[in-house]
GUTOR-311329 format. One record per residue (C-alpha): residue in one letter; x, y, z; residue number from 1. Coordinates in Angstrom, 3 decimals, padded with zeros to 6 digits. Example, Ala and Ser with C-alpha at 12.3 -4.5 7.8 and 13.67 -1.06 7.14 Angstrom:
BEGIN
  tiro        c1        c2        c3  keke
     A   012.300  -004.500   007.800     1
     S   013.670  -001.060   007.140     2
END
This chain:
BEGIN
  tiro        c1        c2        c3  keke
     X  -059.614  -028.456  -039.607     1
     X  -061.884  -031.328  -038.981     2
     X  -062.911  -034.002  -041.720     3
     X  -065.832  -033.123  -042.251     4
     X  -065.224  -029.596  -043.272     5
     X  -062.609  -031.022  -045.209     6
     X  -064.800  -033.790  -047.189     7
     X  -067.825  -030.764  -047.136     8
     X  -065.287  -028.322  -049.362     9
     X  -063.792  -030.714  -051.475    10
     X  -067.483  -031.754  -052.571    11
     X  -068.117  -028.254  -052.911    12
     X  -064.835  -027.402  -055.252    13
     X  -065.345  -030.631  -057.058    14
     X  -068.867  -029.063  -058.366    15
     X  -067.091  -026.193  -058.948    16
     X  -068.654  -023.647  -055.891    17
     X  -066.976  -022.472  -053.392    18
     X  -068.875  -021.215  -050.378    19
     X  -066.350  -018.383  -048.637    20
     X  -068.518  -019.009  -045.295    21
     X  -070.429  -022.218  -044.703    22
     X  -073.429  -022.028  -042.735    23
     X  -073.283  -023.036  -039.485    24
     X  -076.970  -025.435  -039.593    25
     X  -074.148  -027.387  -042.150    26
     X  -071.584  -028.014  -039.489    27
     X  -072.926  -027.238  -036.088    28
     X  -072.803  -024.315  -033.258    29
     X  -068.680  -024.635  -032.866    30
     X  -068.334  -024.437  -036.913    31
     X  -065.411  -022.661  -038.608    32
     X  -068.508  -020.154  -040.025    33
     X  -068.520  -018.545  -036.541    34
     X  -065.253  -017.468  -036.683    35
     X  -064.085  -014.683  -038.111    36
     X  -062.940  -014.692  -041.911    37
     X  -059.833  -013.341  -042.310    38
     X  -057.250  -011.972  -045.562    39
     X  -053.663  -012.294  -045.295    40
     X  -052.318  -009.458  -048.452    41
     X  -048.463  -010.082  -048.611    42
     X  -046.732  -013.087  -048.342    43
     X  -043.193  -012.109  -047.598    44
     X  -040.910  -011.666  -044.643    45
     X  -043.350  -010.445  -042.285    46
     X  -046.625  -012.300  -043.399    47
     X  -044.926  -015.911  -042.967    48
     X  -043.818  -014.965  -039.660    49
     X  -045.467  -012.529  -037.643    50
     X  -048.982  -012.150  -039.171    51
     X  -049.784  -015.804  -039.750    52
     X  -048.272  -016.527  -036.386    53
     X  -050.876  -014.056  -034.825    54
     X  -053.613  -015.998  -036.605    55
     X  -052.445  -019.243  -035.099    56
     X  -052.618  -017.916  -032.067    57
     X  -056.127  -016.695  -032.042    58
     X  -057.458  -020.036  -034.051    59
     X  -060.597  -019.507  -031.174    60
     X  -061.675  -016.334  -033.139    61
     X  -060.567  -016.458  -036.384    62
     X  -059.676  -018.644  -039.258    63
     X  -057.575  -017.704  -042.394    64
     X  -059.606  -017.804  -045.438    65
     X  -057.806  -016.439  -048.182    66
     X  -054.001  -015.324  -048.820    67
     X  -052.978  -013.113  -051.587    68
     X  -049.291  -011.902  -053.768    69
     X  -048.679  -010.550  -056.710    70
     X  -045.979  -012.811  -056.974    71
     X  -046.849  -016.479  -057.466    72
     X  -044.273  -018.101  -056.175    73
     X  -044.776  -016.554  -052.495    74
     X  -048.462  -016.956  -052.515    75
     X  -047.750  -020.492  -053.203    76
     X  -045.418  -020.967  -050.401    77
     X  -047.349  -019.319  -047.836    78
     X  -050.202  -021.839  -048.350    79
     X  -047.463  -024.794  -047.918    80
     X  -046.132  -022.356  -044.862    81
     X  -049.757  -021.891  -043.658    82
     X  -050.596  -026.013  -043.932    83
     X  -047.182  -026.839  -042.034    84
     X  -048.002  -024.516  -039.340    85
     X  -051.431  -025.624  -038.899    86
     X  -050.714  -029.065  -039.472    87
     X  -053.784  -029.641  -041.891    88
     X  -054.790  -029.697  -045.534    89
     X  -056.551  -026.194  -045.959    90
     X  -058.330  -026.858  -048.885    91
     X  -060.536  -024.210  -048.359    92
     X  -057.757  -020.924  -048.414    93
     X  -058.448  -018.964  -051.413    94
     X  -055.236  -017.691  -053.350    95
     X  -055.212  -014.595  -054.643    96
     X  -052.818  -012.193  -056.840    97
     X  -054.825  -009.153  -056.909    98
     X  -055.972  -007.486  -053.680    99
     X  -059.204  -006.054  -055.432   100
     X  -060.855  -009.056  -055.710   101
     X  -060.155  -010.071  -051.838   102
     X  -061.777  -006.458  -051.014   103
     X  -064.592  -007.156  -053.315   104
     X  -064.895  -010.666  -051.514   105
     X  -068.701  -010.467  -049.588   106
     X  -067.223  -013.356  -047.233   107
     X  -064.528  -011.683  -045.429   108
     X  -064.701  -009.927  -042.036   109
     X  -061.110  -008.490  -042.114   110
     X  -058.021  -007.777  -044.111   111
     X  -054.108  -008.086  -042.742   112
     X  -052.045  -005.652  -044.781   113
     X  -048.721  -006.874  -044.466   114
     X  -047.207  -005.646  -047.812   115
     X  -044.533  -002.954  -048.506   116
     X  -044.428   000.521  -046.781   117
     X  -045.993   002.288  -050.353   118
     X  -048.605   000.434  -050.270   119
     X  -050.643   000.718  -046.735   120
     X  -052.242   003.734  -046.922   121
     X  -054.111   003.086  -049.995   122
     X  -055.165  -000.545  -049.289   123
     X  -056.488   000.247  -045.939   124
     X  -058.872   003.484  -047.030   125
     X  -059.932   000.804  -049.728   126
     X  -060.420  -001.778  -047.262   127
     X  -062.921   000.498  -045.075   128
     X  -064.247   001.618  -048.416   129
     X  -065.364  -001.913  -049.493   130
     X  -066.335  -003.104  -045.295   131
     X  -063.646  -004.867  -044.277   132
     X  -061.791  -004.252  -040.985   133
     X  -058.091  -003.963  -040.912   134
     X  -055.162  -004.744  -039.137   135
     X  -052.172  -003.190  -040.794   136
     X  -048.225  -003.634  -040.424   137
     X  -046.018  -000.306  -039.619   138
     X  -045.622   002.264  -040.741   139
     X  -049.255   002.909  -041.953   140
     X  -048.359   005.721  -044.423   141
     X  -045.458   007.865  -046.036   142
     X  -047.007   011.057  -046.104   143
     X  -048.979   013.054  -044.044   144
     X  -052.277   013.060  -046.329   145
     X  -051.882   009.169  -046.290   146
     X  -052.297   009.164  -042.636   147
     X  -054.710   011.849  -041.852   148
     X  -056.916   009.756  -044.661   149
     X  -056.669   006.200  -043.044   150
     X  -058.314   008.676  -039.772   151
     X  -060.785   009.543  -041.757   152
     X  -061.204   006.594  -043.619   153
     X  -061.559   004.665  -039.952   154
     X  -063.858   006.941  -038.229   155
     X  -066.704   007.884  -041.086   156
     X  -066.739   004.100  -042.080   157
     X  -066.862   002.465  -038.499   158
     X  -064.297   000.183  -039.344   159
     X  -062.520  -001.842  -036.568   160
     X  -058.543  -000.561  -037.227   161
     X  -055.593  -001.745  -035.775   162
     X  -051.631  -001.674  -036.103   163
     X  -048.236  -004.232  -036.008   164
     X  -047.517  -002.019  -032.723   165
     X  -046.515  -005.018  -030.867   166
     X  -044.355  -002.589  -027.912   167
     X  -047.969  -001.532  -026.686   168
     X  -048.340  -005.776  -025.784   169
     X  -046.913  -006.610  -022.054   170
     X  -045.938  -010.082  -023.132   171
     X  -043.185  -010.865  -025.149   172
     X  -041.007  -007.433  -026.656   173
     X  -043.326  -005.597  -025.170   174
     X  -043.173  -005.906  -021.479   175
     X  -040.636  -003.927  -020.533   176
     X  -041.983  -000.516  -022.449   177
     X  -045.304  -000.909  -021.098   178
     X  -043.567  -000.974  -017.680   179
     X  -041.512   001.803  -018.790   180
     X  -044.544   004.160  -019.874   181
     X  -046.178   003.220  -016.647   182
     X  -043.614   004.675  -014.492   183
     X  -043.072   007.827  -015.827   184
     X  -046.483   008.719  -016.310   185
     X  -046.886   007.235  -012.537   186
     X  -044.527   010.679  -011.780   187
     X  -041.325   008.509  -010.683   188
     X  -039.094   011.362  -012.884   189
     X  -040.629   013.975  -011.806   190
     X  -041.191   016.459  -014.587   191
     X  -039.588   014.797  -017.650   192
     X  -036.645   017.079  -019.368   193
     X  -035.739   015.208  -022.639   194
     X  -035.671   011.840  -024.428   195
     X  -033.045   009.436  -025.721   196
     X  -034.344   007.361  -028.705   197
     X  -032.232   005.088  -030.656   198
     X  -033.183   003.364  -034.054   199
     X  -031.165   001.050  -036.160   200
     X  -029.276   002.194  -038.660   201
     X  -029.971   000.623  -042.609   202
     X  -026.741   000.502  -043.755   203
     X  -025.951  -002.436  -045.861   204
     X  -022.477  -003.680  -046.175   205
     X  -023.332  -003.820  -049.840   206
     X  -025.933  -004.625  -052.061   207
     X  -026.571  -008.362  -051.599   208
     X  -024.551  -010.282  -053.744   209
     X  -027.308  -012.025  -056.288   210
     X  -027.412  -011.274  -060.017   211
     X  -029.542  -008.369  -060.598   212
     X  -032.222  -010.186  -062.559   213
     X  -033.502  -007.498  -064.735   214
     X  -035.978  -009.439  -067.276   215
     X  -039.623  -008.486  -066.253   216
     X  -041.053  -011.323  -064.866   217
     X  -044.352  -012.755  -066.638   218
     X  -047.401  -011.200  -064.810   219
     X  -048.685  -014.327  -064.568   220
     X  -045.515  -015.324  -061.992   221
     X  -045.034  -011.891  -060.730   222
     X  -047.037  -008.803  -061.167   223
     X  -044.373  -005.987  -060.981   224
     X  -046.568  -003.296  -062.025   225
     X  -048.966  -004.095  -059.598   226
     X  -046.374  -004.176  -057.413   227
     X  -045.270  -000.827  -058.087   228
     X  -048.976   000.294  -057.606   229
     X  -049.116   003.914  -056.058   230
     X  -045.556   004.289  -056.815   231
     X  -043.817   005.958  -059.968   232
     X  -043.431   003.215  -062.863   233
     X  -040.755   004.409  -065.228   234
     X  -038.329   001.535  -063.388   235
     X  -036.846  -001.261  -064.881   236
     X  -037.282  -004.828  -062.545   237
     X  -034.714  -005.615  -060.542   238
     X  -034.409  -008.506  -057.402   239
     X  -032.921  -005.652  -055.670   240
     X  -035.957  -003.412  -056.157   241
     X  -038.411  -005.441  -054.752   242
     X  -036.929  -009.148  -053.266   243
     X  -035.244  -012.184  -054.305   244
     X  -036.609  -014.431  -056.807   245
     X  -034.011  -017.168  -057.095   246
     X  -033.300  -018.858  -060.243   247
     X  -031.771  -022.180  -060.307   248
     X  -029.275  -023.281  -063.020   249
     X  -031.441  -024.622  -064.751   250
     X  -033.131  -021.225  -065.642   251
     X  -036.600  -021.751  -063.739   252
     X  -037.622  -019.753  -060.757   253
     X  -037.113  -021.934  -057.342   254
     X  -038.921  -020.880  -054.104   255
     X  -039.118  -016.800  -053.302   256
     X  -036.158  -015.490  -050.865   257
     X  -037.228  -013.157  -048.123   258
     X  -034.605  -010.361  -048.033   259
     X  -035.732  -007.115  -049.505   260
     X  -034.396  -003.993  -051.197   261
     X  -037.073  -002.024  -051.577   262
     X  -036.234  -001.359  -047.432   263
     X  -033.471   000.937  -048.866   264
     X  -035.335   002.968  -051.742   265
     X  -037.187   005.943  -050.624   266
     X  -039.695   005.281  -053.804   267
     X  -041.575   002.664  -051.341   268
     X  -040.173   003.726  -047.807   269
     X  -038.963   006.103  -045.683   270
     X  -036.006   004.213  -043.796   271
     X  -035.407   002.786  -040.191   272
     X  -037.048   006.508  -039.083   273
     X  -040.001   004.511  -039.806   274
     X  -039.264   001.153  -039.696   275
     X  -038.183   001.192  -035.918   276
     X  -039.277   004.892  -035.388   277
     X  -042.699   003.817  -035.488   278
     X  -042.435   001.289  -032.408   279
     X  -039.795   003.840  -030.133   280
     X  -041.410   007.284  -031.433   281
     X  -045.001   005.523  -030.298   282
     X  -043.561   004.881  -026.888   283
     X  -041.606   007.982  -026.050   284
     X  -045.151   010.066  -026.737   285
     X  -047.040   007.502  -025.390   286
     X  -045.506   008.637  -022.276   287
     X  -046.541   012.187  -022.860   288
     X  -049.976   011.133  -023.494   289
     X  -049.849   010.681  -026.974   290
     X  -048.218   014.194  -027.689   291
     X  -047.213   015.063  -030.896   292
     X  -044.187   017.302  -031.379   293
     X  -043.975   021.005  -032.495   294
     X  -040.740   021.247  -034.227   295
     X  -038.221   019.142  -036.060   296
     X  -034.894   019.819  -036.641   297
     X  -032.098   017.173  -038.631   298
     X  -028.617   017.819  -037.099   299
     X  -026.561   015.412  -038.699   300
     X  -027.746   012.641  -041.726   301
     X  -025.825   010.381  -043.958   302
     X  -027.682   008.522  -046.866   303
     X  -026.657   005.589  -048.587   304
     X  -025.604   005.909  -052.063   305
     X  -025.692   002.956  -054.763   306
     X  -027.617   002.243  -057.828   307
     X  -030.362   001.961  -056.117   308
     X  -030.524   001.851  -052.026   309
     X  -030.921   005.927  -050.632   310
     X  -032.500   006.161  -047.926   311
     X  -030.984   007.577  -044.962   312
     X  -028.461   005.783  -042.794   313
     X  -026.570   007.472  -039.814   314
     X  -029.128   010.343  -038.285   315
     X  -029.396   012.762  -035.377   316
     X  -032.930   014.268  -035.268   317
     X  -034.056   016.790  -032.668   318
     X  -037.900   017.355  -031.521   319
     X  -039.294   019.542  -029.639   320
     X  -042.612   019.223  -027.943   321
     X  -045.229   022.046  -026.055   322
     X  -044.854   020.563  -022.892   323
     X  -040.681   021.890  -022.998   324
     X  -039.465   018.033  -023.477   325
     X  -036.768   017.796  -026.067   326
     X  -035.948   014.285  -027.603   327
     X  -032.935   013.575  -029.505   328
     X  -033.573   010.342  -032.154   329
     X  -030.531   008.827  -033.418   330
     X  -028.988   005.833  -034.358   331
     X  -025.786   004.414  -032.312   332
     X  -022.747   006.098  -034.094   333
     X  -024.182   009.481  -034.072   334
     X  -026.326   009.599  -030.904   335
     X  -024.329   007.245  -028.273   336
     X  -027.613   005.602  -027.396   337
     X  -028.859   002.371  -028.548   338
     X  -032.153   001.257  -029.605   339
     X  -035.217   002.115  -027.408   340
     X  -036.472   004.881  -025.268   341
     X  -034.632   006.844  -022.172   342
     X  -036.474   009.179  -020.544   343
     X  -034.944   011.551  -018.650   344
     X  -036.442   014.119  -015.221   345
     X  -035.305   017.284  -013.991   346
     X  -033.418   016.154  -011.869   347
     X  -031.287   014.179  -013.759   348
     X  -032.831   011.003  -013.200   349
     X  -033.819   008.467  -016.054   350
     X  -035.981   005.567  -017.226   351
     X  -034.896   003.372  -019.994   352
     X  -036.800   000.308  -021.809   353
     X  -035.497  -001.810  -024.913   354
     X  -036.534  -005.243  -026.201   355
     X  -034.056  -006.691  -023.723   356
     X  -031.340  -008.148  -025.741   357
     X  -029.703  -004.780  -027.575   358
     X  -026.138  -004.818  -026.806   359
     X  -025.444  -001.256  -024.981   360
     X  -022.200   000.649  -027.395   361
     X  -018.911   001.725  -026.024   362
     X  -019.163   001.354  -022.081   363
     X  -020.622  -001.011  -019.835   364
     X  -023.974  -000.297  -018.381   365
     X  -024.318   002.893  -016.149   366
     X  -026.698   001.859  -013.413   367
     X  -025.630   000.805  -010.103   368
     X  -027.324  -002.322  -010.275   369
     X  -026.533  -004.153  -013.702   370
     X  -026.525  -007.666  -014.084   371
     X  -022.934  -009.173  -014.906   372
     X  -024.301  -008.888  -018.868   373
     X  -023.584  -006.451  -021.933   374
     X  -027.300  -006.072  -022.341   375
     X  -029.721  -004.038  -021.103   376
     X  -032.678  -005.141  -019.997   377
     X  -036.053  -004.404  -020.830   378
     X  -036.713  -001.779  -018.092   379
     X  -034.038   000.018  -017.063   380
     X  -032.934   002.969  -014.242   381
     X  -030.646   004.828  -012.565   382
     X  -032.050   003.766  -009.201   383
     X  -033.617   000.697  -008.224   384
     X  -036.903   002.817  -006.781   385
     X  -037.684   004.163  -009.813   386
     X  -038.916   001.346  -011.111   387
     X  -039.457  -001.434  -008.390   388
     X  -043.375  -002.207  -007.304   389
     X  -046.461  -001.933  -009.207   390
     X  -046.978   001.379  -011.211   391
     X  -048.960   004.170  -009.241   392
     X  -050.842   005.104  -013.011   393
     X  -052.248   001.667  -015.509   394
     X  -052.471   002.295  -018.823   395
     X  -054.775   000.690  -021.485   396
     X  -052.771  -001.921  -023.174   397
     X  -052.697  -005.208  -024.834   398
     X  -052.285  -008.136  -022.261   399
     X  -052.319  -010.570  -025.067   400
     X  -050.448  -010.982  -027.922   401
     X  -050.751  -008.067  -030.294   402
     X  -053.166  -008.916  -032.779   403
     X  -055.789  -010.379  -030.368   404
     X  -057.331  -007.126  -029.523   405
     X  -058.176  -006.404  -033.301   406
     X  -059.896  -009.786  -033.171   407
     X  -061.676  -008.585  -030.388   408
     X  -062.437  -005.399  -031.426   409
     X  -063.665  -006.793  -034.426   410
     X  -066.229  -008.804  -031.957   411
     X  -067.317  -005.230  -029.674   412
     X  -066.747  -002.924  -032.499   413
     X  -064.860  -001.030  -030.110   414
     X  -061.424   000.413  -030.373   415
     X  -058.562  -001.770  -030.028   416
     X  -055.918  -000.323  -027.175   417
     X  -054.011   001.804  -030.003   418
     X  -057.359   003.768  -031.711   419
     X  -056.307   005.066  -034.869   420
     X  -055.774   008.819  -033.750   421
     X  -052.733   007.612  -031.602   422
     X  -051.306   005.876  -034.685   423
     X  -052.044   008.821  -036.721   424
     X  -049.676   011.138  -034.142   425
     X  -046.410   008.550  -034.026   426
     X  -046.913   008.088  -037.833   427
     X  -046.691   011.997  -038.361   428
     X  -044.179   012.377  -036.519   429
     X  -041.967   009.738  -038.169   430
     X  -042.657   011.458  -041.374   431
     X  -041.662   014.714  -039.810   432
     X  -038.862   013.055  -039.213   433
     X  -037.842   011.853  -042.830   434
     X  -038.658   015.216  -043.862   435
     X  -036.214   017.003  -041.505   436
     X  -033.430   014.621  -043.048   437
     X  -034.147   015.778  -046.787   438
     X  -034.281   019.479  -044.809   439
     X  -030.916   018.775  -042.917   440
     X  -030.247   021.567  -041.131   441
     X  -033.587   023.717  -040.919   442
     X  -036.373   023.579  -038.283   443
     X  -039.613   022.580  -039.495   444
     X  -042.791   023.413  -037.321   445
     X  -045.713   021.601  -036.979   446
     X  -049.308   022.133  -034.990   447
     X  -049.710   019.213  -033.620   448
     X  -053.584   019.965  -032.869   449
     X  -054.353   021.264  -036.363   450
     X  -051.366   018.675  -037.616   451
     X  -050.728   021.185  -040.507   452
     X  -047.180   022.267  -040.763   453
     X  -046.818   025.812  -039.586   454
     X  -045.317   027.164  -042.777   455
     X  -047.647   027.433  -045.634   456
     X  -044.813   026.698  -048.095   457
     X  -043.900   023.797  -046.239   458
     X  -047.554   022.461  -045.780   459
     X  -047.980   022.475  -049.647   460
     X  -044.546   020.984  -050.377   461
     X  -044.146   018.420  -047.777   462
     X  -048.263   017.079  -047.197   463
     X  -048.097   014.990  -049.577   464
     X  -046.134   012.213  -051.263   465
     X  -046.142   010.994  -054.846   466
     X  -048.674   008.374  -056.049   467
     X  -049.769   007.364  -059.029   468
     X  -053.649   008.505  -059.677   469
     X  -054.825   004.792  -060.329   470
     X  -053.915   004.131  -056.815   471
     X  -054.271   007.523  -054.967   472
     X  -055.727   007.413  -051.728   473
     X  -057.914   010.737  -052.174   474
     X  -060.591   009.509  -054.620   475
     X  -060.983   006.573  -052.535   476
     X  -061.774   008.901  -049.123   477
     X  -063.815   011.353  -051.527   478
     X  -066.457   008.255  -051.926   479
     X  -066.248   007.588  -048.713   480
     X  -066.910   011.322  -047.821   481
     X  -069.771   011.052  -051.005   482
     X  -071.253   007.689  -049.525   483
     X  -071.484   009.416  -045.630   484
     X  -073.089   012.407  -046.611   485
     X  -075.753   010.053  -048.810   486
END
């Protein structure tokens, strides 16, 4: 930031104003005021690293104006974060602890929703509600209502959406599945047959070994029942449930840690089906055009058990999809495979991607041209052919890094290169997913066109996920239905 932006806010938050977008006539044609405004909600693991990382990146279009926790203590330490990383005073970043008044903020262009799982869905329908465009991290909802509202939310609003699919990027992670999608849509397998996908298990070796704080904090420090927000409230606070607080000897809080347990509760997530089911899910049908399956069956699952981590850890998961393709998801143990996408032809031939540095389980590498490595790399085959030269069939993707084309799209109002109906699909069918797991053992069916399930009973047990009516997404999308048809 220059000095005279610097000396022009500091005037302005001596006199006690603060001007959210200064003019450009103040500062000239290349002012900060032509960029756009942005909201950083969340301050934890992901926010300090990927999300403010994305806005460093793309300092040409926009500029961070305002960052926002309900816990003090990480909002605080983002803005030292955000000041290292920029190498500047920003005496202009707002600091806020309650999302509301960042939505109700006339100033801002955009919000990044980088907070947990639970929360997504409702904070982006509010964010298209109130104007704002929105970038949001995976997975954008735990239910299917959640996600068939953010489409709805998106489309009647106009809103500029986008989503922490960083796979869909060819630079970085994301090379080798954008390679990977290209060939087999190119026809190199022939008809495809079925689909190896891998996730991570979440299995903890134990709960992490910190004192279970259980005091409420002060909602000055930390807001826990905001925290909570669409989720059930009759909890006591725990570090475990939401993420370390440290305390020093002395008593007084010391700076925020960034592991998390609420990862392992189903109460605010739905598990690594999600959590990496979201990125490898996304790219198997984004091979298939962005087909959603028809059926889901759980064959095996194993869930943790503790005082307070359950969600799932060891799972086998079949799908079936209307074009005959079956895809088994599982993690290591139980499936063989490791993490990322194998797709296999007719004719026995297959086409694998990963992030490149996954160790491969049990025996070495079965392609006759392997590097002298345990790893796989990020595009992978059983011949050479199959994926040497330039794809026959491009797809639309991100060439940049993966929150550039929301600042983009922000600037053409046009779709980024994942619209929001694409999310929509791979979030569903993570969800279908989870559900199969609490339904070990029985098929559910799904119409993916309609995206109803096919059974009635299971389409008014399993649509919807608990929230509490304060912070239900439906009353949000029913003003936004109210204020279209205005």
């Amino acid at each position: 930031m220059n000095a005279t932006r610097r000396n022009f806010l500091k005037s302005a938050l001596a006199a006690g104003v603060f001007p959210t977008i200064i003019p450009a006539r103040v500062l000239g044609a290349d002012a900060p005021s032509n960029k756009l405004q942005i909201a950083l909600i969340g301050c934890g693991r992901i926010g300090t690293s990927m999300d403010i990382g994305g806005l460093l990146q793309n300092q040409d279009l926009a500029m961070l104006t305002t960052i926002c926790d309900v816990d003090i203590l990480r909002l605080q330490n983002m803005k030292e974060l955000a000041e290292r990383r920029y190498g500047c005073k920003m005496d202009h970043l707002k600091l806020e602890m309650d999302y509301r008044k960042v939505l109700d903020d006339p100033g801002i262009d955009g919000v990044m929703i980088c907070t947990q799982d639970h929360w997504h869905a409702r904070m982006v329908v509010e964010a298209c509600y109130k104007g704002k465009d929105v970038y949001v991290q995976k997975p954008m909802a735990l239910s299917v209502e959640e996600s068939e509202a953010i489409r709805e939310a998106v489309r009647l609003t106009g809103r500029v959406f986008h989503i922490g699919t960083q796979q869909r990027c060819d630079k970085g992670c994301g090379a080798g599945f954008v390679k990977g999608v290209e060939y087999v849509r190119s026809g190199r397998l022939g008809k495809l047959s079925r689909i190896d996908l891998g996730i991570i298990d979440n299995s903890p070796n134990c709960e992490w070994n910190v004192p279970s704080i259980e005091r409420t904090p002060d909602p000055k420090d930390f807001d826990f029942d905001l925290w909570l927000g669409p989720a059930r409230d009759d909890v006591r606070y725990s570090q475990l449930r939401t993420h370390w607080r440290r305390y020093r000897a002395d008593g007084r809080l010391d700076i925020p840690g960034q592991n998390v347990g609420w990862l392992q509760i189903q109460d605010y997530c739905t598990g690594n089906i999600s959590g990496w089911g979201s990125h490898h899910v996304d790219i198997a049908q984004w091979a298939m055009g962005n087909l959603g399956p028809v059926s889901v069956k759980c064959e095996k699952v194993k869930f943790l058990s503790g005082r307070l981590f359950n969600v799932h850890d060891d799972c086998l998961i079949t799908y079936k999809y209307p074009n005959g393709v079956e895809m088994k998801l599982g993690t290591p143990r139980l499936s063989g495979y490791r993490c990322g996408v194998r797709w296999y032809g007719e004719n026995g031939d297959w086409i694998s991607t990963s992030r490149g540095t996954t160790k491969a389980p049990g025996a070495p590498i079965d392609t006759a041209f392997k590097e002298k490595a345990p790893y796989w790399r990020p595009c992978e085959a059983n011949r050479k052919e199959l994926i040497s030269g330039e794809p026959e069939v491009k797809i639309v993707h991100n060439p940049f890094n993966h929150h550039r084309p929301w600042f983009l799209g922000m600037r053409s109002r046009k779709d980024t290169n994942i619209a929001v109906e694409e999310a929509n699909i791979s979030t569903i069918s993570c969800i279908l997913g989870y559900h199969a797991m609490n339904n070990a053992g029985r098929e559910i069916g799904w119409d993916p066109v309609k995206r109803v399930f096919t059974d009635p009973a299971d389409q008014k047990r399993l649509y919807s996920c608990f929230e509490r009516p304060q912070f239900a997404v439906a009353p949000i999308l029913a003003e936004i239905r109210k204020r279209k048809q205005a």
